[in-house]
PDB file of N, CA, C and O in Angstrom:
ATOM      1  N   UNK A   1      72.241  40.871 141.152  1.00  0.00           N
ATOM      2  CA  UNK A   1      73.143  39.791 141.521  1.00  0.00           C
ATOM      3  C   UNK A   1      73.947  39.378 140.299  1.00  0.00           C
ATOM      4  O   UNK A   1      73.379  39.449 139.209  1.00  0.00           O
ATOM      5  N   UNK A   2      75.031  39.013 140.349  1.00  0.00           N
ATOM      6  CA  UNK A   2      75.645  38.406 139.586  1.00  0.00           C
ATOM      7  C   UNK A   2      76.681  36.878 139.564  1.00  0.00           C
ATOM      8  O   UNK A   2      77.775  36.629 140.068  1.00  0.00           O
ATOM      9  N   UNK A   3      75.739  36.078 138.737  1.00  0.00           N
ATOM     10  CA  UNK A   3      76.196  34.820 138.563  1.00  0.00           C
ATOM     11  C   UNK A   3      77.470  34.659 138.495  1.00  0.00           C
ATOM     12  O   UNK A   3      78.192  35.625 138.248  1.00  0.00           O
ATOM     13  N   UNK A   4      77.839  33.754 138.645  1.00  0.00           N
ATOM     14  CA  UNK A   4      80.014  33.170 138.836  1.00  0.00           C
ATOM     15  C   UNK A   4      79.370  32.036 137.533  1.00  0.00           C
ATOM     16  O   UNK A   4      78.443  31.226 137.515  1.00  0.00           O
ATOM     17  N   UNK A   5      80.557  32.548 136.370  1.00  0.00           N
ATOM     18  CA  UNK A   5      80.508  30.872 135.877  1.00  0.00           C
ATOM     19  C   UNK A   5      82.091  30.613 135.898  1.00  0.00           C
ATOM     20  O   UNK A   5      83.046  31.308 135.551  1.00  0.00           O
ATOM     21  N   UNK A   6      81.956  29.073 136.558  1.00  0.00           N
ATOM     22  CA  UNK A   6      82.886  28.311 136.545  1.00  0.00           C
ATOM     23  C   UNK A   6      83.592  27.702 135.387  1.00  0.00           C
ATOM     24  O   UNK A   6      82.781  27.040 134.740  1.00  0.00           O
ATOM     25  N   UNK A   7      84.453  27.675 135.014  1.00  0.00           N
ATOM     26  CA  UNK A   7      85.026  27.167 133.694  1.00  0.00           C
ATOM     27  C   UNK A   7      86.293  26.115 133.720  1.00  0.00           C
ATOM     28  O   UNK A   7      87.369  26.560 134.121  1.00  0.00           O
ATOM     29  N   UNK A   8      86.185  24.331 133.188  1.00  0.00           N
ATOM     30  CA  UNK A   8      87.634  24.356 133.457  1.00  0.00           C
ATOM     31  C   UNK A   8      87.541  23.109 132.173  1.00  0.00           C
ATOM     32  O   UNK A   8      86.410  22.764 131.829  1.00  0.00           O
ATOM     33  N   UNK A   9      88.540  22.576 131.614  1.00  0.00           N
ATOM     34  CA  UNK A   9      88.565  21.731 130.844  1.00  0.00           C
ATOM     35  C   UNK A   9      88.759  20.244 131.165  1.00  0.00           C
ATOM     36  O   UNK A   9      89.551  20.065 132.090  1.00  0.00           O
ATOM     37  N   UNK A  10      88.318  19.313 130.716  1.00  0.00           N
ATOM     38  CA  UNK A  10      87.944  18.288 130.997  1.00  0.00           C
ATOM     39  C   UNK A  10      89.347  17.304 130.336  1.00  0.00           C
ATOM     40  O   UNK A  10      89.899  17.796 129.352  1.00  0.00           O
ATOM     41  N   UNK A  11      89.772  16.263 130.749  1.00  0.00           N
ATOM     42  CA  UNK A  11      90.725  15.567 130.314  1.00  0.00           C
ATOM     43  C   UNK A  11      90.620  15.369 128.898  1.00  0.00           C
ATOM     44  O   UNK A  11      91.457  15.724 128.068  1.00  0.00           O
ATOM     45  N   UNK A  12      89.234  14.613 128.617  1.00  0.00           N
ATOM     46  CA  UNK A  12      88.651  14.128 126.692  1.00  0.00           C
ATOM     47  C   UNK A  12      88.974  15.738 126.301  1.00  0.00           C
ATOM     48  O   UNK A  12      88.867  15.685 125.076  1.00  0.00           O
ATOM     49  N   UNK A  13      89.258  16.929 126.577  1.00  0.00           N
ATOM     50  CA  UNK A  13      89.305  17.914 125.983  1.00  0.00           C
ATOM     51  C   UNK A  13      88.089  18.936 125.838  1.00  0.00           C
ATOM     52  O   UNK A  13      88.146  20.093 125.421  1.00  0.00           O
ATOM     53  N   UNK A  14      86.892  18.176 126.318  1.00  0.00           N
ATOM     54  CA  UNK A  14      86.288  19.414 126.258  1.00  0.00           C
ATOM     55  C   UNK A  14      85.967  20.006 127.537  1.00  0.00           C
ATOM     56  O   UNK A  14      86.230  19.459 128.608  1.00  0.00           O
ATOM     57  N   UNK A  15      85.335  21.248 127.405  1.00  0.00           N
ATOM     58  CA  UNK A  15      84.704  21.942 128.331  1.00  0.00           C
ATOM     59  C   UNK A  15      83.889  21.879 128.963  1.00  0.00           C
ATOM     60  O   UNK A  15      82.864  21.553 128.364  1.00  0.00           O
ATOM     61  N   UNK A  16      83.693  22.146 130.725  1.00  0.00           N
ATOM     62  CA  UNK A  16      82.200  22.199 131.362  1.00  0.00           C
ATOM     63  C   UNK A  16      82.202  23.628 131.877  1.00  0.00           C
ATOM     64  O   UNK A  16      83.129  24.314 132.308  1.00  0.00           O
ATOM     65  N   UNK A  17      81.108  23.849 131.739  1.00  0.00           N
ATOM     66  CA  UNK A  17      81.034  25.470 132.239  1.00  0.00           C
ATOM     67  C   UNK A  17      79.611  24.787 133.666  1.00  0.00           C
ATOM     68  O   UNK A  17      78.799  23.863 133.638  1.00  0.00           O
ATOM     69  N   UNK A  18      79.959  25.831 134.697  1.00  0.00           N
ATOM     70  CA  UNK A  18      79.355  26.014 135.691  1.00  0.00           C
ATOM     71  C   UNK A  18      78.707  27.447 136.448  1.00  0.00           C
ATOM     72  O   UNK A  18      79.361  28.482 136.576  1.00  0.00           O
ATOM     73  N   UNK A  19      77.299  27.266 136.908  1.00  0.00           N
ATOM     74  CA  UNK A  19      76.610  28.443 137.603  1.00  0.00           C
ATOM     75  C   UNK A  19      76.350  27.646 138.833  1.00  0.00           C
ATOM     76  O   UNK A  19      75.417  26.904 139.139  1.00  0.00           O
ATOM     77  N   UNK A  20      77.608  28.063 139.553  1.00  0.00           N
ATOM     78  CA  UNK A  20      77.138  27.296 141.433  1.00  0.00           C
ATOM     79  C   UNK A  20      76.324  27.614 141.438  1.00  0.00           C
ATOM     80  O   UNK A  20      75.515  26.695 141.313  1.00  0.00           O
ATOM     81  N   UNK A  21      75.641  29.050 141.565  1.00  0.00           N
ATOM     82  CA  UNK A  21      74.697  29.529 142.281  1.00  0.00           C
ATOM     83  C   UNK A  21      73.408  28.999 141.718  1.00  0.00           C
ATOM     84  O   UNK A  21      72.321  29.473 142.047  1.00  0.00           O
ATOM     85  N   UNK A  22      73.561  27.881 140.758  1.00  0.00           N
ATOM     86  CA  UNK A  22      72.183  27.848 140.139  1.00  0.00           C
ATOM     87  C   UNK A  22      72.286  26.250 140.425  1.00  0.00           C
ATOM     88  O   UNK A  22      73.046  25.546 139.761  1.00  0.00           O
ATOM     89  N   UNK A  23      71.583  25.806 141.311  1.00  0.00           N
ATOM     90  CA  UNK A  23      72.117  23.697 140.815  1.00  0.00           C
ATOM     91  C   UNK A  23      71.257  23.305 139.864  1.00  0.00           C
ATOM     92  O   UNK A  23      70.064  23.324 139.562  1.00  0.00           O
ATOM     93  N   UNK A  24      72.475  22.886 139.450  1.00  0.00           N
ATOM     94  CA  UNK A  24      72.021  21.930 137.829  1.00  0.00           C
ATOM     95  C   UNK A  24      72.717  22.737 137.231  1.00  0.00           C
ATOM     96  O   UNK A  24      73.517  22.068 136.578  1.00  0.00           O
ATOM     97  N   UNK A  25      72.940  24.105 137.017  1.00  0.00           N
ATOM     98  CA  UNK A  25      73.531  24.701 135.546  1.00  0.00           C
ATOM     99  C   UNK A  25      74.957  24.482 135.367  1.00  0.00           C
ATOM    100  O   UNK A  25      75.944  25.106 135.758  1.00  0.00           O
ATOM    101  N   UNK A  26      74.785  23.310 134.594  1.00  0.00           N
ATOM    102  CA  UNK A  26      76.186  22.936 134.095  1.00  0.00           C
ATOM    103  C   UNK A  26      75.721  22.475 132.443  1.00  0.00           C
ATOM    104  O   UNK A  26      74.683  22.029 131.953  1.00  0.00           O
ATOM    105  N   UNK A  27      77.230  22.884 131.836  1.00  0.00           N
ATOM    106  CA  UNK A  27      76.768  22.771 130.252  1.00  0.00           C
ATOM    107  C   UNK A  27      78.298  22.195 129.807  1.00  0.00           C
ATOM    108  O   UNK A  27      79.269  22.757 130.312  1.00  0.00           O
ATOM    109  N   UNK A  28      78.466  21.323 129.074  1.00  0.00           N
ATOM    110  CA  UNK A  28      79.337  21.188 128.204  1.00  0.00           C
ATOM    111  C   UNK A  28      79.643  22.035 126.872  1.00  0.00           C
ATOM    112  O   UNK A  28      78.649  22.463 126.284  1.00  0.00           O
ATOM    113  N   UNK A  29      80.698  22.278 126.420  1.00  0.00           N
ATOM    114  CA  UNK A  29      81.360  22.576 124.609  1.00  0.00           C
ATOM    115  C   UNK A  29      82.462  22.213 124.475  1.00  0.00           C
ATOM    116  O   UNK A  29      83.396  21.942 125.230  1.00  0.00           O
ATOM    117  N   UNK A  30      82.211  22.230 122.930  1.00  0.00           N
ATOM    118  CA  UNK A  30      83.748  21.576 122.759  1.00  0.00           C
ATOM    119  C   UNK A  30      84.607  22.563 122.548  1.00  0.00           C
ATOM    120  O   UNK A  30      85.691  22.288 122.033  1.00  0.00           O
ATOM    121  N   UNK A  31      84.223  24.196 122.982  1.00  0.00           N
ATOM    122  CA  UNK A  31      84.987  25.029 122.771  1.00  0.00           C
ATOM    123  C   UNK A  31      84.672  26.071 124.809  1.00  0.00           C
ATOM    124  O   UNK A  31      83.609  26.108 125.428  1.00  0.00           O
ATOM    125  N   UNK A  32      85.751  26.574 125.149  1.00  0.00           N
ATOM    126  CA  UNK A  32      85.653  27.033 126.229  1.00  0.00           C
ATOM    127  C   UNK A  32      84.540  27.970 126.013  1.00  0.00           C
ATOM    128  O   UNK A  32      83.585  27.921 126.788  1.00  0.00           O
ATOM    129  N   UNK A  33      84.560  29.064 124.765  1.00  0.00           N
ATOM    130  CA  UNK A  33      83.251  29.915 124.417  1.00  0.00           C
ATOM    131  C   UNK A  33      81.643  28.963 124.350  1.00  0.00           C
ATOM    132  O   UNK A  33      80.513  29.064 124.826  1.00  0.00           O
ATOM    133  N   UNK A  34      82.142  28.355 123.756  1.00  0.00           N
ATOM    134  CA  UNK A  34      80.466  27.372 124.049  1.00  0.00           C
ATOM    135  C   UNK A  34      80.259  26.931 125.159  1.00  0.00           C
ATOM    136  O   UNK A  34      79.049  27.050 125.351  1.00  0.00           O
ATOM    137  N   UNK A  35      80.753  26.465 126.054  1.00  0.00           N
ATOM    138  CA  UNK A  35      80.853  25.904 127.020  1.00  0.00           C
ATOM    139  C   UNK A  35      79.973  27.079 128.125  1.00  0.00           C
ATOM    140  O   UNK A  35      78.904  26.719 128.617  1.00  0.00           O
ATOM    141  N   UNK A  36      80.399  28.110 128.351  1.00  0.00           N
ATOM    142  CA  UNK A  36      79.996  29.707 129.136  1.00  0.00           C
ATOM    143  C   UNK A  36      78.736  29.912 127.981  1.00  0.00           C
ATOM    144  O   UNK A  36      77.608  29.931 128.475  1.00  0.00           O
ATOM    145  N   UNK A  37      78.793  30.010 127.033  1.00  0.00           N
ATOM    146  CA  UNK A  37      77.735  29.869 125.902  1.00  0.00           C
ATOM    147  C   UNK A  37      76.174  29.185 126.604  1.00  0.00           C
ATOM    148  O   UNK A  37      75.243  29.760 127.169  1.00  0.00           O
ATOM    149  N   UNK A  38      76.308  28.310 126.404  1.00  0.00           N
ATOM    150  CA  UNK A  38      75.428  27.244 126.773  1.00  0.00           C
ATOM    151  C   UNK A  38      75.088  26.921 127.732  1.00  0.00           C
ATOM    152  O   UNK A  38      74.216  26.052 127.703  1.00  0.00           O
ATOM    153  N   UNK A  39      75.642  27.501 129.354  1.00  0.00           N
ATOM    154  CA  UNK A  39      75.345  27.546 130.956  1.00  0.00           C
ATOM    155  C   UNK A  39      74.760  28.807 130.523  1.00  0.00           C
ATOM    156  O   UNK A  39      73.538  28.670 130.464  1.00  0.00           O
ATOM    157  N   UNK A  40      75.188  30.159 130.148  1.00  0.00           N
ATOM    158  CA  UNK A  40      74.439  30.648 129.994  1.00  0.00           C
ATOM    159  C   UNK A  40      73.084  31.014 130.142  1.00  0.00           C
ATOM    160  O   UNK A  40      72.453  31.691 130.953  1.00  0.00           O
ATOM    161  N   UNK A  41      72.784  30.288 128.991  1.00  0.00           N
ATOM    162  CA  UNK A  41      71.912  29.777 128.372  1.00  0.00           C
ATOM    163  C   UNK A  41      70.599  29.205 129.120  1.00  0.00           C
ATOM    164  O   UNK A  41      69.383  29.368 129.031  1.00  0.00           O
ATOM    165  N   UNK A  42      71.607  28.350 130.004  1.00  0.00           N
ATOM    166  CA  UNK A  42      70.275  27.175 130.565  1.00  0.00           C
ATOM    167  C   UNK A  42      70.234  28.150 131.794  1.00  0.00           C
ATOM    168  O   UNK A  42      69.128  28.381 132.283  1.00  0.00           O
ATOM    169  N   UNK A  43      71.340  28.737 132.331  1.00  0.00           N
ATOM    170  CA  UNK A  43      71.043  29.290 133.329  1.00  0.00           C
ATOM    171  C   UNK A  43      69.777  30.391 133.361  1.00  0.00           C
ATOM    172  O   UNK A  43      69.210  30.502 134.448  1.00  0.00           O
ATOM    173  N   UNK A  44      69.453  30.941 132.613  1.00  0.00           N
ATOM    174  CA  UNK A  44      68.588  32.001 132.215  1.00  0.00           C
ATOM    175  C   UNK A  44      67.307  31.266 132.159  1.00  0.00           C
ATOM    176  O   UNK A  44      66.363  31.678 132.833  1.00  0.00           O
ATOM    177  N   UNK A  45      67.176  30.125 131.353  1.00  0.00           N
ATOM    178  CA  UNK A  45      66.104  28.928 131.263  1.00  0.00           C
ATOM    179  C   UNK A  45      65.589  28.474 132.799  1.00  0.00           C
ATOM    180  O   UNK A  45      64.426  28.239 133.124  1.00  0.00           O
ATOM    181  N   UNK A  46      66.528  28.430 133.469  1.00  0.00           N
ATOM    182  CA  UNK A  46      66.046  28.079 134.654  1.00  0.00           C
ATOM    183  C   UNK A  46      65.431  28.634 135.537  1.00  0.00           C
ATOM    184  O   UNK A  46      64.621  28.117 136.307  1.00  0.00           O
ATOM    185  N   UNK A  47      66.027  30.539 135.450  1.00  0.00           N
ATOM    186  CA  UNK A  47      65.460  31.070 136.419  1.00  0.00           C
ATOM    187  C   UNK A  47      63.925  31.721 135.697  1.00  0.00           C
ATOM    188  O   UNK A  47      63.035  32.221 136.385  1.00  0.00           O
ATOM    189  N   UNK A  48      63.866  31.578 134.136  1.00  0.00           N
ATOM    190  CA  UNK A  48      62.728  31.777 133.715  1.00  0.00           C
ATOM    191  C   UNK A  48      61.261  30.746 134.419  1.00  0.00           C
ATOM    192  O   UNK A  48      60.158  31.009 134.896  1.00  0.00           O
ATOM    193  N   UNK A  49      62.136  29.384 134.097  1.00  0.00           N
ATOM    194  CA  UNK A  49      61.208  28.749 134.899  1.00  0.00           C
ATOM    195  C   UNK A  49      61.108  28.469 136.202  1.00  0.00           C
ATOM    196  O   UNK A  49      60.449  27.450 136.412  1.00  0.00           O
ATOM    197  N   UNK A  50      61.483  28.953 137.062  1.00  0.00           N
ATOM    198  CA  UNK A  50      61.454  29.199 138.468  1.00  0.00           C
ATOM    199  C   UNK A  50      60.103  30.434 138.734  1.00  0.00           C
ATOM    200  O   UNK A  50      59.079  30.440 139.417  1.00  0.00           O
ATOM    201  N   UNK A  51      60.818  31.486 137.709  1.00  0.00           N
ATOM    202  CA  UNK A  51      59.550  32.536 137.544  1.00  0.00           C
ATOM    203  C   UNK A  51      58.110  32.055 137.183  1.00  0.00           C
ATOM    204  O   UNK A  51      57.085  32.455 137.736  1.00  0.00           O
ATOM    205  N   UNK A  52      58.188  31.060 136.090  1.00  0.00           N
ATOM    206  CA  UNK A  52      56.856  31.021 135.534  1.00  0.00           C
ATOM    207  C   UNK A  52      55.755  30.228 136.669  1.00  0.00           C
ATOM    208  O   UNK A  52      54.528  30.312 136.618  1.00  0.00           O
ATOM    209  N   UNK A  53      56.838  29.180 138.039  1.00  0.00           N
ATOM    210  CA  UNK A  53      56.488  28.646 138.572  1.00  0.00           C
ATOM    211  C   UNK A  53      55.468  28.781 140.034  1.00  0.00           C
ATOM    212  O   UNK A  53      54.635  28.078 140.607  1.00  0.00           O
ATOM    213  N   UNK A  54      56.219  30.384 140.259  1.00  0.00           N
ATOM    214  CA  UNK A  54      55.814  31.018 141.210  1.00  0.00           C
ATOM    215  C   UNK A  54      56.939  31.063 142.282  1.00  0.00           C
ATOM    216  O   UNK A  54      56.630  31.372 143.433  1.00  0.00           O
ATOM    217  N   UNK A  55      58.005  30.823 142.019  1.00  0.00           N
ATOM    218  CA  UNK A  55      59.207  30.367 143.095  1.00  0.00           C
ATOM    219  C   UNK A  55      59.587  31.680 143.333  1.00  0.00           C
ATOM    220  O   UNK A  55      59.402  32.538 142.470  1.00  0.00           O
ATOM    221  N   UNK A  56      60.204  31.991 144.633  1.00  0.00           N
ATOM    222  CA  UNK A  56      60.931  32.955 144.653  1.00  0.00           C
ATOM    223  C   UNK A  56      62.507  32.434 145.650  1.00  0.00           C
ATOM    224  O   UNK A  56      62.910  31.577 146.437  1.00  0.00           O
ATOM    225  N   UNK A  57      62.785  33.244 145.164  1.00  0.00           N
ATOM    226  CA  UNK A  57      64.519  32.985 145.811  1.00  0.00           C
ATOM    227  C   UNK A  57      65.356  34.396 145.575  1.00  0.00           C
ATOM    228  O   UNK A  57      65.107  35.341 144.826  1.00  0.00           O
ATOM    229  N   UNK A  58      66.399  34.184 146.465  1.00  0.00           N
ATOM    230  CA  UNK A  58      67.156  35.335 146.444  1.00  0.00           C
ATOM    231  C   UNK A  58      67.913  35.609 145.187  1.00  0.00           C
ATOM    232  O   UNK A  58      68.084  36.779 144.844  1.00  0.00           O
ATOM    233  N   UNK A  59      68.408  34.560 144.430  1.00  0.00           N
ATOM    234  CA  UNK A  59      68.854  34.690 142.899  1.00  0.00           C
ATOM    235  C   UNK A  59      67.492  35.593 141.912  1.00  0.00           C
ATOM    236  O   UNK A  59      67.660  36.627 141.265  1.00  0.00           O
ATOM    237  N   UNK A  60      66.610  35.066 142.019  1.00  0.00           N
ATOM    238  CA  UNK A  60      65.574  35.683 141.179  1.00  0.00           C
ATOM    239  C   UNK A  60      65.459  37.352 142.134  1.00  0.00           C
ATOM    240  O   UNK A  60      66.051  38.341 141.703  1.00  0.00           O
ATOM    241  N   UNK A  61      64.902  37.383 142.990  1.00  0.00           N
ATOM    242  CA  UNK A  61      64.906  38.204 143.656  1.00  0.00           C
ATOM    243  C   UNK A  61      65.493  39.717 143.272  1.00  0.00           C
ATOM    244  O   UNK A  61      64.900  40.753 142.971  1.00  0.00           O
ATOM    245  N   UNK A  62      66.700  39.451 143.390  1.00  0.00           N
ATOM    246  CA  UNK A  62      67.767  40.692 143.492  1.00  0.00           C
ATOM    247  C   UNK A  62      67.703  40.736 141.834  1.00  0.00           C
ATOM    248  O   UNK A  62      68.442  41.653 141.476  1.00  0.00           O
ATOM    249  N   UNK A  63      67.151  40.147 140.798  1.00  0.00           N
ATOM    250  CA  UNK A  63      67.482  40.562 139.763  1.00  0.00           C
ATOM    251  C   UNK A  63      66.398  41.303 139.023  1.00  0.00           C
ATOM    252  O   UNK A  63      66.445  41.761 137.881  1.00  0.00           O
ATOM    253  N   UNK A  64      65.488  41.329 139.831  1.00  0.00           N
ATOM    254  CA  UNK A  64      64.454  42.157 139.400  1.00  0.00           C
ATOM    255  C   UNK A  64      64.043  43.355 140.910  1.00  0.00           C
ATOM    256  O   UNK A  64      64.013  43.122 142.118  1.00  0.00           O
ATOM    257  N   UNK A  65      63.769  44.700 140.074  1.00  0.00           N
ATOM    258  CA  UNK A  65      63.261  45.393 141.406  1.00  0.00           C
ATOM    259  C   UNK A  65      61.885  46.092 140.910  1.00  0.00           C
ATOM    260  O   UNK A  65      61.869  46.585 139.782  1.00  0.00           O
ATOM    261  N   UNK A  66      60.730  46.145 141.729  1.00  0.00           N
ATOM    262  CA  UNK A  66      59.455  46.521 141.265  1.00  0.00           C
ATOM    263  C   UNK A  66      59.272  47.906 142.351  1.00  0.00           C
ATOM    264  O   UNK A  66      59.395  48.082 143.563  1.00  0.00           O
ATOM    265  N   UNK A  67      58.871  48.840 141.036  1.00  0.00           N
ATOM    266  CA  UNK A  67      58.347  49.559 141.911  1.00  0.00           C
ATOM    267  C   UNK A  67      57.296  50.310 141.822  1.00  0.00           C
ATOM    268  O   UNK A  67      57.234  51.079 140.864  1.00  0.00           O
ATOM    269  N   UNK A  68      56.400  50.279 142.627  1.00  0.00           N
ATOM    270  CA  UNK A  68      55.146  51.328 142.020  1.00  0.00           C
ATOM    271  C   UNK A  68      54.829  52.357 142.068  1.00  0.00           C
ATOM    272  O   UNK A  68      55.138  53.028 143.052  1.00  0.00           O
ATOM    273  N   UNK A  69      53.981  52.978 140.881  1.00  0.00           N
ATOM    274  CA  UNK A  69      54.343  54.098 139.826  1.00  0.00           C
ATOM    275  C   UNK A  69      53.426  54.985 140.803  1.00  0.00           C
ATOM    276  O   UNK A  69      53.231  56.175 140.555  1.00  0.00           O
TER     277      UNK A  69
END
């Protein structure tokens, strides 16, 4: 699967970067690169802890495939 990040600039000038597909992953920078930087970031954080949690979902899902040997 592949994440959409949203990107747009904010009036004060800085940046919010966005992962619809993830709620909550939104990140501020004060540079458009940090901004995608730092959703990134959390976005990956999140679905780590979704994993560690026992969750499953179609985002986690499709990004891993198991198969036995």
């Amino acid at each position: 699967m592949t994440f959409t990040v949203e990107i747009e600039q904010e009036t004060d000038g800085r940046w919010i970067a966005e992962i619809p597909q993830i709620p909550g992953a939104m990140a501020y920078g004060s540079s458009r690169q940090e901004a995608v930087v730092r959703v990134e970031a959390l976005g990956l954080r999140v679905l780590a802890e979704r994993i560690e949690q026992g969750e499953s979902s179609p985002e986690i899902d499709q990004v891993f495939a198991v198969a036995t040997a």
